[in-house]
N, C-alpha and C positions, 0 to 999 in steps of 0.2 A: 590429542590427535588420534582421529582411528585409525584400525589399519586397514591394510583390504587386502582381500584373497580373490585368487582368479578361479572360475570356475563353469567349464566348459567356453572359454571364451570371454564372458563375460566379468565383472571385476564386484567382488560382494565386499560391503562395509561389515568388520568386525566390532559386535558391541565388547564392553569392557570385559565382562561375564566369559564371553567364548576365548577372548584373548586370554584369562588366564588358566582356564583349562585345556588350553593349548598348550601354555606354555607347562603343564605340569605333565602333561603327556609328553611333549618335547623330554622332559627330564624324569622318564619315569621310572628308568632305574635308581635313578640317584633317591628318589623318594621310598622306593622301595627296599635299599638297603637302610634306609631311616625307620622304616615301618617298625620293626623287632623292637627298636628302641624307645621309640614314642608309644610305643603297648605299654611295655614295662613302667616310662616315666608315670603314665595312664592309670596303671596296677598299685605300683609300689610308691610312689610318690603321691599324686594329686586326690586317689580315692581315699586314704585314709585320713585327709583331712576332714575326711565326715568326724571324724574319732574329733575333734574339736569341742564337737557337742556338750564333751562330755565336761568342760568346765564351767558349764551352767547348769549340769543335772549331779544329783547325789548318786555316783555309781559306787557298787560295795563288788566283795568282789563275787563271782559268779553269775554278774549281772552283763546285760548289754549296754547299748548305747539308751536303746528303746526303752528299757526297761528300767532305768534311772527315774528319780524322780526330779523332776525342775524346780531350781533352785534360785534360778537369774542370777543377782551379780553377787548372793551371798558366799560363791567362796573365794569370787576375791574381796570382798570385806573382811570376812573370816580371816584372810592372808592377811592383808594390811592392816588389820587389827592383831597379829600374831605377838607372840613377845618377841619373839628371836628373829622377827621379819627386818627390823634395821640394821642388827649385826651384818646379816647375810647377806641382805645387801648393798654394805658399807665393803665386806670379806668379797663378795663378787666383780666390784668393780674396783676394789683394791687388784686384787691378783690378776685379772684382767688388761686394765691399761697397764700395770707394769707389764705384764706378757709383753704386751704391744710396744711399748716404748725401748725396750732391749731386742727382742726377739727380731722385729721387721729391720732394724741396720744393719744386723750382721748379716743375712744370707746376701744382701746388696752390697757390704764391700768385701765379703767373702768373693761372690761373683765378680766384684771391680778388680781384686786383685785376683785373680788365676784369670781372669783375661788378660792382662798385660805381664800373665807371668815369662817372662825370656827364653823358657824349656815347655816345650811340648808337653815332655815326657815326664814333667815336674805336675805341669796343668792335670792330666788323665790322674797322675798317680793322690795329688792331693784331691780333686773332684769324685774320687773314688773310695778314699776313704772318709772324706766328711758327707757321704752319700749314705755308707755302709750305716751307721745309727736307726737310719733309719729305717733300716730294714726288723730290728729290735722290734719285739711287743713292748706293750706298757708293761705286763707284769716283769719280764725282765730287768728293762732297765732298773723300776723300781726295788728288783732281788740284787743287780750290783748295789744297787745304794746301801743297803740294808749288808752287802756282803763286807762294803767298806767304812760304812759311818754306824752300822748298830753297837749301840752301850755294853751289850754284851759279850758279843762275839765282833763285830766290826775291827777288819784289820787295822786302822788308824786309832783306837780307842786301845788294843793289844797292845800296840806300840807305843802308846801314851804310858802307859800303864807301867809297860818292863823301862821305861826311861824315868820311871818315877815321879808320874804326871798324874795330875786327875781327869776322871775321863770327859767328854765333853759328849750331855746330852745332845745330838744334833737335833732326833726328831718331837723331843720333847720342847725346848726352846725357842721361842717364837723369832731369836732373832737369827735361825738359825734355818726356818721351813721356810724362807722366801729366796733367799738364796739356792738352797739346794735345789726347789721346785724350778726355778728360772733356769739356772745352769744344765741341769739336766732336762728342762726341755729345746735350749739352744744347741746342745750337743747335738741331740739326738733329732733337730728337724731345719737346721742351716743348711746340708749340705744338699737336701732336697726340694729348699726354695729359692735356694741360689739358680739354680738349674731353670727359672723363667728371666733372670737377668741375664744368664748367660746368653738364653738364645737371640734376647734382646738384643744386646752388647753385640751377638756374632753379626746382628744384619748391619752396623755400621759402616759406612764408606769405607775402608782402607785410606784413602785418596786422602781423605782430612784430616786423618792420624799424621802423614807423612808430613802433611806440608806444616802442619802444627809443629812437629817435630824440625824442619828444616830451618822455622822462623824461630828456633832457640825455647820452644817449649819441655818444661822440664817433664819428668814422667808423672808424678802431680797434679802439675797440671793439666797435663793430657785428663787422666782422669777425672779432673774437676769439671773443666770447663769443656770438654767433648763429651767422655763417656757417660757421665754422669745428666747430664744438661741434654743429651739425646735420647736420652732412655727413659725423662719425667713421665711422658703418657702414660708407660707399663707403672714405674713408681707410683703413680696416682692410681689407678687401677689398680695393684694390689693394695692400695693402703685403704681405697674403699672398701673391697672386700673382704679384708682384716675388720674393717670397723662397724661392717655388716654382720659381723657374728661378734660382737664383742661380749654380750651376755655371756655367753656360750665358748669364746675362745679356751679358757684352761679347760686342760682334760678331767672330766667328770671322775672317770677311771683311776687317774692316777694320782689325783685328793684322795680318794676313797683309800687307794692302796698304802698313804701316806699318812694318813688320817689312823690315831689315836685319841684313849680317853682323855689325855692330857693337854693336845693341840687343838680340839673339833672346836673349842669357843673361835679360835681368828681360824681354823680351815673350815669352817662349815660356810657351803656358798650355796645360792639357790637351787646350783644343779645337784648337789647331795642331799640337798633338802629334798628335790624331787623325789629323787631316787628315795629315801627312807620313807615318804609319805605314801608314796606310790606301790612301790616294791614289797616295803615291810606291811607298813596300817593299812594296806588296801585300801586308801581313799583317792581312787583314783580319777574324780571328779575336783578334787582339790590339788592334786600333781601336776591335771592338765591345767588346772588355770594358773598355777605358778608357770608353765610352760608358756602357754600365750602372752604372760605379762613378759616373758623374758623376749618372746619371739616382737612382744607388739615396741621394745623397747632397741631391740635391733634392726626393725624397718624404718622407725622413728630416727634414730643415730644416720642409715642408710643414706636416708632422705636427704637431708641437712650436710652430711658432711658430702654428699654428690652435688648439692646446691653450692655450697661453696666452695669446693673443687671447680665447677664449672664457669665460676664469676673467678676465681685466681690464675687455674692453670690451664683454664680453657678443654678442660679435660674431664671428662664426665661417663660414667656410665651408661648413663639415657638422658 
């Protein structure tokens, strides 16, 4: 339906075209404080994916994009023909879904329970400190680790020691680096993703808590069957976009910082793969197409698990 504008009297039909430049005019501060941002997204995000390029040309280093020579799909043959290419990525989607399978419950009943925690001042003070973690760099945490589990100096291995223990390689041990990496990455990033269920949780009725609670609902159950059961859309939205970066979900950084001669066979994953081809052998036309296989293997997962999200929970990203 068009719309129409008066003008001097008489009554003029808006085509589509004018109505929307109307309406951006209408709102054209609000576009304008967007402006700075959409530069930057412009700048810093969407122009460098020319740098794509470069997993189809042989770039060495000192070279440009231009100035590579074209390769087409030789390096990722190259890569999938690698020796160490199934390890890594057997090691990548190991460390990965487990990230995913511990890591995504806990900020969710972390969030469930300090919402129905009884004290305000219990809520603030526990939200506050499973917050603080996160505020740590990666080399940090990774220097407490190192401050309490190292073979040599590590306070827990001292103490093993004068109790007349033997000591326990932690980082040498492979059944020892899955563990340690998990836990200190739930430490150190529950109490900051709790923080989108909370806000969730806060928009709920009151109104339906009570009467739940009048009709003999236990505290439990409140949170089963209300808190939980109201807040699926956000749940599904983040669990997409957890499973949109799954290539990519453990930290790059803090393998590397954990990473020894003795562990890199089960921690070596595609993203330190990157990093050593890239960073060390300058071949960084063969860094970037490990990169796009990882990127083309996370919009693929996107895809699919948004498809069927949207045939189960009615809930979908796009």
């Amino acid at each position: 339906m068009k719309n129409t504008i008066a003008v001097k009297g008489q009554t003029k039909l808006m085509t589509p075209k004018q109505r929307y430049w109307k309406n951006i005019w209408k709102h054209r501060e609000f576009y304008m404080f967007c402006l700075p941002g959409i530069i930057c997204a412009l700048i810093f995000q969407y122009y460098p994916m020319y740098g794509v390029l470069m997993a189809f040309k042989k770039v060495g280093f000192g070279q440009t994009v231009h100035e590579g020579e074209w390769r087409g799909l030789d390096n990722f043959i190259t890569l999938f023909n690698q020796k160490g290419f199934k390890e890594y990525l057997i090691n990548t989607l190991d460390i990965n879904f487990t990230l995913l399978a511990f890591s995504f419950p806990v900020p969710l009943m972390l969030a469930v329970m300090m919402h129905n925690s009884p004290s305000r001042k219990l809520k603030a003070i526990s939200q506050t400190c499973t917050y603080l973690p996160h505020l740590l760099s990666m080399v940090v945490v990774v220097s407490l680790l190192n401050t309490l589990l190292n073979n040599s100096y590590g306070l827990i291995n001292i103490l093993r020691v004068s109790l007349g223990k033997e000591k326990i390689f932690f980082f040498e041990e492979k059944g020892w680096y899955k563990p340690l990496y998990l836990g200190s990455s739930i430490w150190a990033g529950a109490g900051y993703s709790a923080i989108v269920y909370l806000a969730s949780l806060s928009s709920i009725d009151g109104s339906i808590t009570e009467a739940a609670t009048i009709d003999g609902a236990s505290k439990l159950q409140r949170m089963w069957h209300i808190d939980l059961k109201l807040i699926i859309p956000t749940i599904v939205t983040m669990l997409l976009l957890n499973l949109g970066k799954i290539m990519s979900a453990a930290s790059v950084e803090k393998i590397l910082l954990l990473q020894n001669q003795v562990n890199m066979k089960w921690t070596e994953t595609l993203g330190t793969y990157v990093y050593r081809i890239g960073m060390i052998d300058t071949q960084y036309g063969m860094s970037t197409a490990v990169s796009l296989f990882n990127t083309a293997c996370n919009l693929l997962l996107l895809f699919v698990s948004n498809w069927v999200a949207k045939k189960v929970t009615k809930t979908s990203l796009f």
